[in-house]
C-alpha positions as CSV (number, residue, x, y, z in Angstrom):
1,X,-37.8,141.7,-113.7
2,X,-34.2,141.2,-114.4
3,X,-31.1,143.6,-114.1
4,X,-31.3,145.4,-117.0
5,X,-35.2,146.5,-117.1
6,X,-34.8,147.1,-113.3
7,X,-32.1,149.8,-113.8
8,X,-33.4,151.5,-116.6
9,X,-36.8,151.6,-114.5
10,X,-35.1,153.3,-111.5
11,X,-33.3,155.7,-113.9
12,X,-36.4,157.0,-115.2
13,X,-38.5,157.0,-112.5
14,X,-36.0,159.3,-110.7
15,X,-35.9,161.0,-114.2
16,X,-31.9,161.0,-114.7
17,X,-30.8,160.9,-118.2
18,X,-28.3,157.7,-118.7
19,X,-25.6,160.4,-119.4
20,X,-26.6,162.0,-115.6
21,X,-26.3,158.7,-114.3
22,X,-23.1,157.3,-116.2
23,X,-21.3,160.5,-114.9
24,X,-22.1,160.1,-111.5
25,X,-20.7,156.7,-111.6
26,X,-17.9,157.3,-113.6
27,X,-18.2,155.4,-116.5
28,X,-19.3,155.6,-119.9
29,X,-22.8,156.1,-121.0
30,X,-22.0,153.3,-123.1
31,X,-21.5,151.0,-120.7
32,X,-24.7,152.2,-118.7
33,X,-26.7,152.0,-122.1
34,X,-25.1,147.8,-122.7
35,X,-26.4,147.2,-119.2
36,X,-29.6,148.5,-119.6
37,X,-29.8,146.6,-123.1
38,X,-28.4,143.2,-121.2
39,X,-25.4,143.5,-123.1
40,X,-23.1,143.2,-120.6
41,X,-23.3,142.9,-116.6
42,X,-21.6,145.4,-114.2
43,X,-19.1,143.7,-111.4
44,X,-20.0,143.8,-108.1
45,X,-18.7,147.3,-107.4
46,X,-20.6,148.8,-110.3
47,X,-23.8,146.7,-108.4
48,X,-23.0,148.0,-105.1
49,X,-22.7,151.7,-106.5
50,X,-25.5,151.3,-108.2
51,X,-27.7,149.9,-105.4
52,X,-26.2,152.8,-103.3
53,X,-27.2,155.6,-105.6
54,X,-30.8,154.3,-106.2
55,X,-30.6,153.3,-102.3
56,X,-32.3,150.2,-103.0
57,X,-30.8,146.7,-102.6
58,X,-28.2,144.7,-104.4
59,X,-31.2,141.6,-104.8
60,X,-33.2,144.4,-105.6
61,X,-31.2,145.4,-108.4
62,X,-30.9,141.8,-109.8
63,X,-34.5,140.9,-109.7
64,X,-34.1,138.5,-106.6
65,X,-36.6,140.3,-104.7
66,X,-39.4,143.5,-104.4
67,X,-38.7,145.1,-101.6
68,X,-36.3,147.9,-102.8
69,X,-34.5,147.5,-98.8
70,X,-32.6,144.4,-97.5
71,X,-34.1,143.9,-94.0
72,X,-32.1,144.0,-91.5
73,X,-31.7,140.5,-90.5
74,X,-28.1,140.9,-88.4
75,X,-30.1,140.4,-85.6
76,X,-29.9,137.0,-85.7
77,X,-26.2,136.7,-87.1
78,X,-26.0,137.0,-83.1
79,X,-28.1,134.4,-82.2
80,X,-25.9,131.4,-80.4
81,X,-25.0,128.8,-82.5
82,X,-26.2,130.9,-86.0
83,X,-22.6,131.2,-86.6
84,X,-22.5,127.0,-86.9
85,X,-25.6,126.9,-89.2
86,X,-24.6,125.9,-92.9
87,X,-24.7,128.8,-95.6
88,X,-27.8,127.1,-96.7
89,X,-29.8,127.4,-93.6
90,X,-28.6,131.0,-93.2
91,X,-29.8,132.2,-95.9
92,X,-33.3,129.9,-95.6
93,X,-33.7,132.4,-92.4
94,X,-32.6,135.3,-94.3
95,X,-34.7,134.5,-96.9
96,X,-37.8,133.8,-94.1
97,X,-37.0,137.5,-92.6
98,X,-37.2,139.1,-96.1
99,X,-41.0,137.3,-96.5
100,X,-42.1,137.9,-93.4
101,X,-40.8,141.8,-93.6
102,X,-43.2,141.9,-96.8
103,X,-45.9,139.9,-95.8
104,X,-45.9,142.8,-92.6
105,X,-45.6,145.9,-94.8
């Protein structure tokens, strides 16, 4: 599910009208109406706002995952030596933590 369904799915299963919503956030129902079209795509304040109000995740928001909560993987950003991994391998155990999380819910 990309950005656009997923937002207008979490607006009306909390059963907010898209003028409700844009208020709260402080925009336009406009703009909330182009991103729930796909029109146009929020910056990553509107996205962390957004995540915030629904309290779900920023992945969540943008399709990148199904669980609505980011486990909490800062657990290992402590780990000796994480700190030296490459991006890539961070976020391959990040990404690990996330499907293991799901696989245990």
């Amino acid at each position: 599910m990309n950005f656009a369904k997923r937002l207008k799915s979490l607006r009306e299963e909390n059963n907010i009208k898209q003028v409700e919503l844009a208020k709260s956030l402080k925009m336009t129902s406009a703009t909330l109406s182009q991103y729930e079209k796909g029109i146009r795509e929020p910056n990553n304040e509107t996205l962390i706002k957004l995540a915030e109000y629904f309290d779900v995740s920023v992945d969540y928001l943008l399709g990148r995952t199904l669980s609505r909560k980011q486990p909490d993987t800062l657990a290992f950003h402590s780990v000796p030596g994480y700190e030296k991994l490459s991006n890539e391998d961070k976020q391959y155990i990040d990404d690990l933590i996330t499907r293991l999380s799901k696989k245990n819910d």
